[in-house]
N, C-alpha and C positions, 0 to 999 in steps of 0.2 A: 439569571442563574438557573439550574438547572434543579427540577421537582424530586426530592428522596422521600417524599414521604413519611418524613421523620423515621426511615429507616436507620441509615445511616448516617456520619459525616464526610467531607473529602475535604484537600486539599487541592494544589493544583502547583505545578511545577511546569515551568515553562524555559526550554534549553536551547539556547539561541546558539544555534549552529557557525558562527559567526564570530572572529575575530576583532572586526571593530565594534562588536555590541551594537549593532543596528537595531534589533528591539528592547534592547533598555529602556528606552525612553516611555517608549507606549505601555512598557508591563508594569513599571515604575509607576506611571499615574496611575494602571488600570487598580494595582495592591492597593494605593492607598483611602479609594472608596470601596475596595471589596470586603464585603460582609465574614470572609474565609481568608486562610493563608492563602498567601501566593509567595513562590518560590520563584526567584530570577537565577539562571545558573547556565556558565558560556562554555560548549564545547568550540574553542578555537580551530581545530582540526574538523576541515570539512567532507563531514562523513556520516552518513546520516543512521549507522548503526553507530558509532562512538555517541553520536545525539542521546538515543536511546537508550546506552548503555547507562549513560551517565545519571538519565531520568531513572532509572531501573537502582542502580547503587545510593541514592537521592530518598528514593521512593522510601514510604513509611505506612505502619495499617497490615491489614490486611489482602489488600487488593489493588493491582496496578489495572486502571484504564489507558487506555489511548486512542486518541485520537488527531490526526493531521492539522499542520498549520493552517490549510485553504481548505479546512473543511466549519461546519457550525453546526451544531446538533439539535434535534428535536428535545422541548424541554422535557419530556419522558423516558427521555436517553438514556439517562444511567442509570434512573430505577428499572426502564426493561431489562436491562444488562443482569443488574443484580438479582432482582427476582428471578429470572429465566437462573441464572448460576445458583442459588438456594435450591428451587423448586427441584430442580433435579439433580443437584448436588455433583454434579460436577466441575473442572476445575479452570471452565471459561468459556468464556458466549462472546459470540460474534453478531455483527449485525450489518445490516445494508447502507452501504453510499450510493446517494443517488445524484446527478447531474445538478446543477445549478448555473444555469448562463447568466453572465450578465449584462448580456445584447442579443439579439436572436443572430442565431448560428446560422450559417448556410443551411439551406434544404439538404444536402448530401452529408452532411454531418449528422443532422437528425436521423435522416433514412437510414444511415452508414448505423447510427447507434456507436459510435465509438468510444464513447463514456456512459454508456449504462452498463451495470455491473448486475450481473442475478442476484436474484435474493431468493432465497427459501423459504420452507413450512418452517417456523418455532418447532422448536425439538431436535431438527435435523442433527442427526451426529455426525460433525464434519473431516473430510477428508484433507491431506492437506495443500492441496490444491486451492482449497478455499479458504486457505488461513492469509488473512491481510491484518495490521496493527491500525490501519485507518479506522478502525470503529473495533474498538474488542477488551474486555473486560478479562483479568484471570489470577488466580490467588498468586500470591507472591511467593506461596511454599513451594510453586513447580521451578521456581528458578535457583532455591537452595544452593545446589550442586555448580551453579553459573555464573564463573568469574566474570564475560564476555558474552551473556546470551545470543547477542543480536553480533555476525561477524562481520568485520570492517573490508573485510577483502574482498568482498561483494559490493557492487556499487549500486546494483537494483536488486529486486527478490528477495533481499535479505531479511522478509517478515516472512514469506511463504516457507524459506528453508528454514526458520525458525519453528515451525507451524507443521512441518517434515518431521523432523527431530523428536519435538516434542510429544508427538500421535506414536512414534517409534518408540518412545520411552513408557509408552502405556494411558498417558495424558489424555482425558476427554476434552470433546470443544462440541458445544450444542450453539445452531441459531437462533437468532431470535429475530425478527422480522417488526416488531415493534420499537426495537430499538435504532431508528430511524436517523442518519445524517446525511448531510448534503455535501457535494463538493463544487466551489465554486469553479468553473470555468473559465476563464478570460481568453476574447478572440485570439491571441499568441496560441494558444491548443488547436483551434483549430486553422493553424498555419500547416499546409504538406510535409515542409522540409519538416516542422515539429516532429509533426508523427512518423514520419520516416526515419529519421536518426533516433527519436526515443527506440524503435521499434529492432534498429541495428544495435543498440549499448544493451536491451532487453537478450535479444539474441544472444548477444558476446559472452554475458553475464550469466547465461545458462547454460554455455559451456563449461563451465567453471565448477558445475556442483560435479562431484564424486560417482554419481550414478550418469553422468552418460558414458554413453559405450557405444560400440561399432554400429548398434541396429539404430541409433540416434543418428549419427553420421551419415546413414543409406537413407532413414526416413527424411531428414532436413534437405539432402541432394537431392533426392527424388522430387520431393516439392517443389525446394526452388526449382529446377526444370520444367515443369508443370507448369506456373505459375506465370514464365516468362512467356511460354506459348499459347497460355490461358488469357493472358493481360490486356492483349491489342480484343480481342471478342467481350471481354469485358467493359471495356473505355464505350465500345455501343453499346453494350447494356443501359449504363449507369454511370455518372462519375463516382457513386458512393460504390458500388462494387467493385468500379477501378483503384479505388483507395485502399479499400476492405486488401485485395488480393494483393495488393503494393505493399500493405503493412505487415501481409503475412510473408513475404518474396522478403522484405528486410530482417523479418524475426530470423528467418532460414540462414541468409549469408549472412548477419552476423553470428551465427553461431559456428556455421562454417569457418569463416576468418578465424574464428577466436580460436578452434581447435588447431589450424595450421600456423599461432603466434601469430596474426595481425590483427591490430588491434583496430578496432573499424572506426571509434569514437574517442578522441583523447582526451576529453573533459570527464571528470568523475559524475557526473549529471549532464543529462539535458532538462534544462527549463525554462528555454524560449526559443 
């Protein structure tokens, strides 16, 4: 369990994305040695802002955390979170996910860096480019006004455009660098076709917000052409910079596809 310091207390709600209740079983035994509540509760509809929506209407206290299924936290985790949102009195803190393999990866994946994510100085006031729900703490008062915080017609992004919104409505979000989680990896990540088509439904999905506009469409064209003539000089470089530039050449045309209605990925996730 995780150190408060006898700051606070928490609960834990856990929203099994899933129709036939696949993690019943395991949260079921996990509550009945847990020292705290735990919450078991099914969004059947696979959507992984309805998930969150639901944890959110669920939710009780003060303060919603979250954090990812395939992630596991450092036990100082949520007291960074919370002290860092006290200390400076704003109305939510972020924190770093960092890689966790659970085999050693290809050399080109490591060099590639594909799953390491920045982390910043503690304090940072964040932009919302750097707003992710995989590690982040924030009072429950900013969601008042939010039937639907987190929107379902997103299939990816849909914590960064929450994290968008929210910075627009006047809302602080500080980092915090001690508040430390990991994200497990399993070899399927670093499968090519993985990251290529995550990297096309990324794309598609970023056509979708309200603010692109024509100089998005010239910047995305631009690149992928670049990229396809960059590619073959690249593959001598490097096979991790032929990947690097492969996963930006897919970000590009799916967002391209998705502006002219085709849909480049037709599963609502990729996750293998």
């Amino acid at each position: 369990m995780v150190d408060t310091g006898g700051l606070f207390t928490y609960s834990i709600i856990v929203v099994d994305n899933d129709d036939s209740r696949s993690a019943e079983q395991v949260v079921t035994t996990f509550a009945k040695s847990a020292p705290i509540e735990v919450q078991y509760l099914v969004e059947p509809r696979q959507n992984i802002s309805r998930a969150r929506n639901m944890a959110v209407r669920n939710g009780h206290g003060e303060f919603l955390a979250f954090i990812d299924d395939d992630e596991f936290p450092t036990k100082q985790w949520l007291r960074s979170l919370f002290t860092e949102c006290e200390k400076r009195n704003v109305d939510g803190v972020l924190g770093p996910v960092k890689p966790y393999y659970e085999s050693n990866p290809p050399k080109w994946v490591l060099v590639g860096r594909f799953y390491d994510r920045p982390s910043y100085a503690t304090g940072l006031v964040i932009d919302g480019s750097k707003g992710r729900t995989g590690n982040v703490l924030f009072r429950i008062s900013i969601l008042d006004a939010d039937d639907e915080p987190f929107r379902p017609e997103l299939r990816t992004g849909e914590d960064q455009e929450f994290f968008h919104r929210k910075i627009a409505e006047g809302y602080v979000f500080t980092w915090c660098h001690e508040a430390m989680a990991y994200e497990w990896v399993p070899p399927s990540r670093w499968n090519r076709s993985f990251m290529l088509r995550r990297a096309l439904l990324r794309g598609a999905v970023a056509a979708l917000r309200p603010t692109v506009g024509i100089h998005d469409v010239f910047k995305s064209l631009v690149a992928a052409l670049a990229y396809i003539v960059l590619l073959p000089f690249a593959l001598l470089l490097s096979h991790s910079k032929f990947m690097k530039m492969s996963v930006s050449l897919c970000d590009h045309i799916g967002k391209l596809l998705a502006l002219v209605g085709i849909n480049p990925i037709a599963d609502p996730y990729v996750t293998e």
